[in-house]
C-alpha positions as CSV (number, residue, x, y, z in Angstrom):
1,X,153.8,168.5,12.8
2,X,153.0,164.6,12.9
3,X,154.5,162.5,15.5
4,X,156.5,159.5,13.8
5,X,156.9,156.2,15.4
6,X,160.2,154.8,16.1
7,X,160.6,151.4,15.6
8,X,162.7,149.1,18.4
9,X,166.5,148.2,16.9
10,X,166.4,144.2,15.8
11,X,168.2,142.2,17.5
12,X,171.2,140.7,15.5
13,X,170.5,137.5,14.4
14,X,173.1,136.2,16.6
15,X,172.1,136.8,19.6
16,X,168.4,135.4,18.9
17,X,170.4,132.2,17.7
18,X,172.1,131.9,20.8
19,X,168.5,132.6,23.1
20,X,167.0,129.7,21.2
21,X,170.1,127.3,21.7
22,X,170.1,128.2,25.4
23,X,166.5,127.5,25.6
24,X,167.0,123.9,23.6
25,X,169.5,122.9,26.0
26,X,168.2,123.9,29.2
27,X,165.0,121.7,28.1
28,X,166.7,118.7,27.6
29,X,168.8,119.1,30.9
30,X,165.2,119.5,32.7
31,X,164.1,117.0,30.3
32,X,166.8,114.5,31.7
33,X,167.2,115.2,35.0
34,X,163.2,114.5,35.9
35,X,163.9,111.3,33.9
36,X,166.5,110.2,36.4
37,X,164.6,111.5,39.4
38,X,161.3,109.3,38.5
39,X,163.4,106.4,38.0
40,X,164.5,106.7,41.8
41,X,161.1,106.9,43.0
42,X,158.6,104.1,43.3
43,X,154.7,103.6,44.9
44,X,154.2,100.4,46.7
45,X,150.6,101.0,47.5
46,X,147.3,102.8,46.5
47,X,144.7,102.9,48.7
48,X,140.9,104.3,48.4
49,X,139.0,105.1,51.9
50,X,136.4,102.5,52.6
51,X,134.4,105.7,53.4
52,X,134.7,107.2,50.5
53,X,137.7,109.9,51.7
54,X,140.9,111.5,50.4
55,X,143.1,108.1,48.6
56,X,146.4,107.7,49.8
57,X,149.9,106.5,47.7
58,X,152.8,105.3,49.2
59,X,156.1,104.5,47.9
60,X,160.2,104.4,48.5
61,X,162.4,106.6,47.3
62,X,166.8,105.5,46.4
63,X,168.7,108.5,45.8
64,X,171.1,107.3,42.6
65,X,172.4,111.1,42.8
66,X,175.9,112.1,44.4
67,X,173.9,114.6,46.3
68,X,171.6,114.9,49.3
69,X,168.3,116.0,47.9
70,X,165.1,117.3,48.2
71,X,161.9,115.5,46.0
72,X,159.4,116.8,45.4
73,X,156.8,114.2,44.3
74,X,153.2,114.4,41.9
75,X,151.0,111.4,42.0
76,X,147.5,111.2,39.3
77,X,144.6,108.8,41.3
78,X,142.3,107.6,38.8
79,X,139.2,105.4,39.0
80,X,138.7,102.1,37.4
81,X,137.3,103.2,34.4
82,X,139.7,105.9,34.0
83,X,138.7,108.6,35.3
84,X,141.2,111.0,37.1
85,X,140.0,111.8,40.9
86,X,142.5,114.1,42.3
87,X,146.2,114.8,42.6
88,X,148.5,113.9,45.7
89,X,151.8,115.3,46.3
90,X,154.5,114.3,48.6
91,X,157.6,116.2,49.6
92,X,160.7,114.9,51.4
93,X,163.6,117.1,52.7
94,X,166.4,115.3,52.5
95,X,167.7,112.0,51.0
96,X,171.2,111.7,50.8
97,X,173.2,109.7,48.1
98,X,172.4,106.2,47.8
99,X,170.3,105.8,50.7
100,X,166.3,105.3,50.9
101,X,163.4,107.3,52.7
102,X,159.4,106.5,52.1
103,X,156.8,109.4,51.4
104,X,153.5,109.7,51.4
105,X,150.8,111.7,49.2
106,X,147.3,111.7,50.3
107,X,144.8,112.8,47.5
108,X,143.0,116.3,46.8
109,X,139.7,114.5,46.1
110,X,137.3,112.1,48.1
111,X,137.2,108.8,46.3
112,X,135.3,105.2,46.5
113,X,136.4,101.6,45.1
114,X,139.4,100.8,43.4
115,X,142.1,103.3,42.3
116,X,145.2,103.4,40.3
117,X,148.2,105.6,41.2
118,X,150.6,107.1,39.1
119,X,153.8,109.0,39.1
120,X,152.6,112.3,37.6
121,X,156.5,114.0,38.1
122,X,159.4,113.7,40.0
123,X,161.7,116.8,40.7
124,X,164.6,116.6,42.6
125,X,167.0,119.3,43.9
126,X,170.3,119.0,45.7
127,X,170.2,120.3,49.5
128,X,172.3,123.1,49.8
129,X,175.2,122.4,51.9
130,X,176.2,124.5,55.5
């Protein structure tokens, strides 16, 4: 006797409806809230190593949130013709609302001459509270 395959129920249409608004909207919420983080974040200085070592960014950080919060900070070196030489990332525990704090991200790669930094990402999450 020959086996038959069974073939999985479909799911109603409904319920794939509501999976691909849930996606759309937590997407823009991400979307949205990275936006705000980047804009509290700043560098005020790139710096290659004379010697030809790891680059280092520097920057400030205001917390426009109503939370203490953690960020979580991506920064893209790249040469002067354009050319990206490493990644940096800075993290900093806690920033609560509507103060400041400075960070610091040295770079993966060893790099020579001028350098440009940029903000790569931003992420910020609220500190949980005791």
């Amino acid at each position: 006797m020959p086996m038959r395959r069974l073939k999985p129920p479909a799911a109603p249409a409904g319920v794939i409806a509501c999976a691909i608004a849930s996606v759309i909207a937590l997407a823009a919420c991400s979307s949205s809230a990275k936006s705000a983080a980047k804009k509290d974040v700043t560098i005020t200085a790139c710096t290659s190593s004379p010697t030809g070592g790891h680059p280092t960014a520097t920057g400030n950080i205001v917390n426009h949130s109503s939370k203490a919060s953690l960020y979580t900070i991506h920064v893209k070196f790249t040469d002067s013709s354009g050319n990206g030489v490493g990644d940096g990332v800075a993290a900093v525990a806690k920033v609560d609302p509507g103060t400041s704090a400075t960070w610091r991200a040295n770079g993966t790669l060893n790099a020579k001459g001028p350098l440009t930094c940029k903000l790569s990402s931003v992420t910020r999450n609220a500190v949980p509270t005791a």
